[in-house]
C-alpha positions, 0 to 999 in steps of 0.5 A: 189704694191710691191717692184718688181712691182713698180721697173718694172712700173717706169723703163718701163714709168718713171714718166716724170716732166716738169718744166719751167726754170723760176720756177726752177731757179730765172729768173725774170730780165731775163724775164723782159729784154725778154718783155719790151726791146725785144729778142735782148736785152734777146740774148745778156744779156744771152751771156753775163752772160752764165757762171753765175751761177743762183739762186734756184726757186720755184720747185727747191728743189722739183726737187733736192729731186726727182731725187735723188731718182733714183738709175740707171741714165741710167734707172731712176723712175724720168725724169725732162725736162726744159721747156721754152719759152725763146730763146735758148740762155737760155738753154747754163745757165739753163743746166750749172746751173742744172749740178752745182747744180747736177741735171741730167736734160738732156732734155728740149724745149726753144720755142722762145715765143711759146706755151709749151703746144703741146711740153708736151705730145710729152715728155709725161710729167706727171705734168707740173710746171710753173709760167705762167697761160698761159701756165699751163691753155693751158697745161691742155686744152692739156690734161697735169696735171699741176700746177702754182707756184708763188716765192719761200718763202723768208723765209723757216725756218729751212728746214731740212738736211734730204733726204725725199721729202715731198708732200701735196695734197689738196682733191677735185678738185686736187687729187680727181674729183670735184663732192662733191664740186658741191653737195655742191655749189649746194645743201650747207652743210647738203646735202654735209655730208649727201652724203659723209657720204652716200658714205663713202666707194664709192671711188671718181673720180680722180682729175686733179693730181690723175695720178701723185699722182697714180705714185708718189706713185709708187717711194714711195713703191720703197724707202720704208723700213722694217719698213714702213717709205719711203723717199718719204712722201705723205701727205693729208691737206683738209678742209674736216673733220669728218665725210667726212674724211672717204671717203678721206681714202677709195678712196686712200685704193682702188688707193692702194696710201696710205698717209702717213700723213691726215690733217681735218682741216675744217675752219683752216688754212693750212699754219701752218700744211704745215709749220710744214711738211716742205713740199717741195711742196703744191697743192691747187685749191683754191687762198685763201689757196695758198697764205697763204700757199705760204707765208712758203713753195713752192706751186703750184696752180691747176685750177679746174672747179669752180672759184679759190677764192670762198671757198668750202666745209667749215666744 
């Protein structure tokens, strides 16, 4: 798609995130005080600290990073809602905090310790983040793509002062359906190469953020210069590897949602690839790779059909 289009598809349907405060914003002792000692205790702690001014999350620099890809407020690529079950005590902070920090967040939904899930698709989000499994799993049940962050790395490195937002993406069962990782559990390995190889050139079914990786790579077109380099860097890290890796090329050739970057690592590990990327964001459906890897950069858990912490796919 070219400049002009993606300028027209994201200005006419913006790509809509929801972030719940508490991934955007460090919020643990306020939680605490909201579920052991109750919502007087939280409405009265919050009245007292409003003008505090609260400290980066998990999502934070995702978040920062996409919305300054806009270039017209008043018509923008990117739109961020707060989402929180929270009371609305919290939202006098959470905007004052965003506006300190210069996020234009505008919009959100603080419920009282009611489900976010039925407030989702009435915002029209396209990716929801949350470090509440409830609430990300019932997000998903309602038709929401959504991801569950744990805390923001303690130790980031040396991120870099530059303006490119970094995504990375596992395969299967995230951007891609899951239907090679049953071909697999069912049937092992030999029958799993043999099918992709077979169908090399068969693009996969999209996964449960194939919608939101489809528009990502809409801004990405948009920041994207005469030389091909785009501010917005979508990566590939999979344990898939040759020769399964040509099905990962084909299938994003047909999306028209190149990579920038694709990562085989088969039995490897992905942490010192992510770490490498200074990614701002990873998404998994697998536990085991998600805790390594959120040891060095934010990453977000996706829920898949199969249970989370038995690998998949080994090489």
């Amino acid at each position: 798609m070219d400049l002009v289009d993606a300028q027209t598809a994201l200005k006419a349907h913006p790509l809509r995130i929801g972030v719940s405060t508490r991934s955007l914003f460090e919020l643990d002792e306020e939680d605490r005080i909201f579920r052991e000692e109750g919502v007087n205790a939280y409405v009265e702690y919050q009245r007292e600290h409003e003008e505090d001014i609260l400290q980066e999350g998990a999502a934070f620099q995702i978040i920062k990073r996409i919305l300054a890809l806009n270039e017209d407020l008043s018509n923008p690529y990117v739109e961020v809602f707060l989402m929180s079950k929270n009371s609305p005590d919290l939202s006098l902070r959470a905007f004052n905090s965003a506006r300190h920090y210069g996020l234009p967040i505008r919009h959100g939904s603080f419920t009282s310790g009611k489900s976010l899930a039925p407030y989702l698709p009435a915002w029209k989000i396209d990716l929801f983040l949350s470090n509440d499994e409830e609430d990300v799993r019932a997000a998903i049940v309602g038709g929401t793509p959504a991801a569950m962050l744990g805390k923001r790395p303690t130790d980031l490195g040396d991120a870099r002062d530059d303006d490119e937002l970094r995504l990375a993406f596992d395969g299967d069962s995230v951007i891609f359906g899951s239907e090679s990782d049953a071909i697999y559990a069912s049937s092992g390995l030999d029958s799993f190469l043999a099918h992709e190889m077979e169908n090399a050139q068969t693009p996969m079914q999209p996964g449960p953020l194939a919608s939101f990786f489809r528009k990502l790579s809409l801004l990405r077109a948009i920041h994207m210069n005469d030389e091909r380099v785009s501010k917005v860097r979508v990566c590939v890290v999979t344990a898939r590897n040759a020769p399964a890796h040509a099905r990962v090329i084909h299938t994003l050739r047909s999306w028209g949602a190149d990579a920038d970057e694709a990562h085989f690592v088969g039995r490897n590990s992905k942490a010192p690839i992510l770490k490498a990327m200074d990614a701002h964001i990873f998404f998994d459906d697998q536990i085991t790779h998600i805790e390594k890897a959120a040891l060095v950069v934010p990453s977000g858990l996706v829920f898949g059909p199969h249970a989370p912490d038995k690998p998949i796919i080994p090489a």
